[in-house]
C-alpha positions as CSV (number, residue, x, y, z in Angstrom):
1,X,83.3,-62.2,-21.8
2,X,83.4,-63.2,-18.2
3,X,82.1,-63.4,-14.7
4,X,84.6,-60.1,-14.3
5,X,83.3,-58.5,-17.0
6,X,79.4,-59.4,-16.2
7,X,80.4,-57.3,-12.7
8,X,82.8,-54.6,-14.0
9,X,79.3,-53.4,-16.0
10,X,77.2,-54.3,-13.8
11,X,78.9,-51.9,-10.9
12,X,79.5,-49.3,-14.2
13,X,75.5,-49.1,-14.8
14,X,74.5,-48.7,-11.2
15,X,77.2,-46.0,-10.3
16,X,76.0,-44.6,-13.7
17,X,72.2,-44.3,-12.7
18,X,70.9,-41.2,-10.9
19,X,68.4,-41.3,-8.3
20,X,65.8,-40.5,-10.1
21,X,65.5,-41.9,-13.4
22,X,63.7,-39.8,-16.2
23,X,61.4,-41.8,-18.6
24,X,60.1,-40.5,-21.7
25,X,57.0,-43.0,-22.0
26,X,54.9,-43.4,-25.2
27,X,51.3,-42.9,-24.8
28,X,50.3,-46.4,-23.9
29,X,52.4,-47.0,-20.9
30,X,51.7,-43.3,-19.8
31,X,48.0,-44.7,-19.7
32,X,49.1,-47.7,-18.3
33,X,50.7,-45.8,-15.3
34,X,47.9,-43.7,-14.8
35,X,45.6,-46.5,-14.1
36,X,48.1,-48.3,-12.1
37,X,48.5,-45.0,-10.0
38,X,44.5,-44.3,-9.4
39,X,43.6,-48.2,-8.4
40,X,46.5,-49.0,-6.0
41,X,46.6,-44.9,-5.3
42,X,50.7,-45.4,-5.0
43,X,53.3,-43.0,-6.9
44,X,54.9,-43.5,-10.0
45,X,57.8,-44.1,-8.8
46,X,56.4,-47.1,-6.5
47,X,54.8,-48.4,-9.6
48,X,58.2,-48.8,-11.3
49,X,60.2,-49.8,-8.8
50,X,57.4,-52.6,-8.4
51,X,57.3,-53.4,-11.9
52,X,60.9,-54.0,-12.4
53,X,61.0,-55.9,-9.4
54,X,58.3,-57.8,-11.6
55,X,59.8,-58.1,-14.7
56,X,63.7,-59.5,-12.7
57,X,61.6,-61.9,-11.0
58,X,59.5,-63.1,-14.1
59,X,63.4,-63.0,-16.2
60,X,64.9,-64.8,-13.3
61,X,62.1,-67.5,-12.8
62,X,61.7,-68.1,-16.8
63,X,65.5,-68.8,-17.5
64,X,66.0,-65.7,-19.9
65,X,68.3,-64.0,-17.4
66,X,70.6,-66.8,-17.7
67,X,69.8,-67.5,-21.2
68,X,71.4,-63.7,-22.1
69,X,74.0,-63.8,-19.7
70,X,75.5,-66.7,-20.5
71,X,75.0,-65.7,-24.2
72,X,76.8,-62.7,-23.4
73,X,79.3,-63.5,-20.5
74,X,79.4,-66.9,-20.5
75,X,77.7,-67.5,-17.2
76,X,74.6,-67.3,-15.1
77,X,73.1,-65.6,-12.8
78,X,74.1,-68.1,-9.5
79,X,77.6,-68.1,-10.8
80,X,77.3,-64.0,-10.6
81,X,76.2,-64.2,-7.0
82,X,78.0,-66.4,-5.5
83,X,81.4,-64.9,-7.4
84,X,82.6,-67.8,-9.2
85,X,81.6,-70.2,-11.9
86,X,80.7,-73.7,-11.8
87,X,83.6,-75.0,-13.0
88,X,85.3,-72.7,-10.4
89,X,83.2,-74.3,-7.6
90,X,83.5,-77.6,-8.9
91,X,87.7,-77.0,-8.9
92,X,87.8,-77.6,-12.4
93,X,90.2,-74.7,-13.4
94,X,92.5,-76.1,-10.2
95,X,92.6,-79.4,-10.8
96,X,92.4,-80.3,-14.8
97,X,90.7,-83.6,-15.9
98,X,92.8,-85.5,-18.4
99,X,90.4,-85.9,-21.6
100,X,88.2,-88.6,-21.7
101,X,87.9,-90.7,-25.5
102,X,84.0,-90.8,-24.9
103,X,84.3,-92.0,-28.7
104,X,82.8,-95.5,-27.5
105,X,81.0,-93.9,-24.4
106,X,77.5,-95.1,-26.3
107,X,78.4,-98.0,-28.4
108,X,77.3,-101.6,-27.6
């Protein structure tokens, strides 16, 4: 897959989701969100939006968003945003580099 394909889904998914978003939550996240509603006395649907703000930033910061989109598309999440990948910035796909023999590269 691709940097096209990475944002043909992601502009399919967010056409896709509604405005509000219906969650069927087990019983330990229901319990979860109560808590988090009654000590920061916000809504539940500012507690979500928070919390996936959360969990983006905390993918993001770890590496794991890159780590699964380059598994699945081949490129990362600053190649996404700025449109093009590195080798694309770098003008790799414009100007091709004769192969190297690196066969001796290390030897001394």
């Amino acid at each position: 897959m691709s940097l096209d394909d990475l944002t043909v889904d992601v502009e399919e998914t967010y056409e896709s989701l509604d405005e509000e978003i219906s969650l069927d939550l087990d019983d330990d996240t229901r319990q979860e969100l109560t808590m988090l509603m009654a000590a920061l006395d916000k809504e539940e649907g500012d507690i979500v939006e928070q919390a996936v703000r959360l969990l983006f930033q905390s993918t993001v910061e770890t590496g794991k968003l890159d780590f699964h989109l380059r598994s699945g598309y081949d490129v990362t999440y600053d190649e996404y945003l700025s449109g093009m990948t590195y080798e694309e910035m770098g003008g790799g796909i414009q100007y091709p580099q004769q192969q190297q023999n690196d066969e001796r590269r290390y030897q001394f």
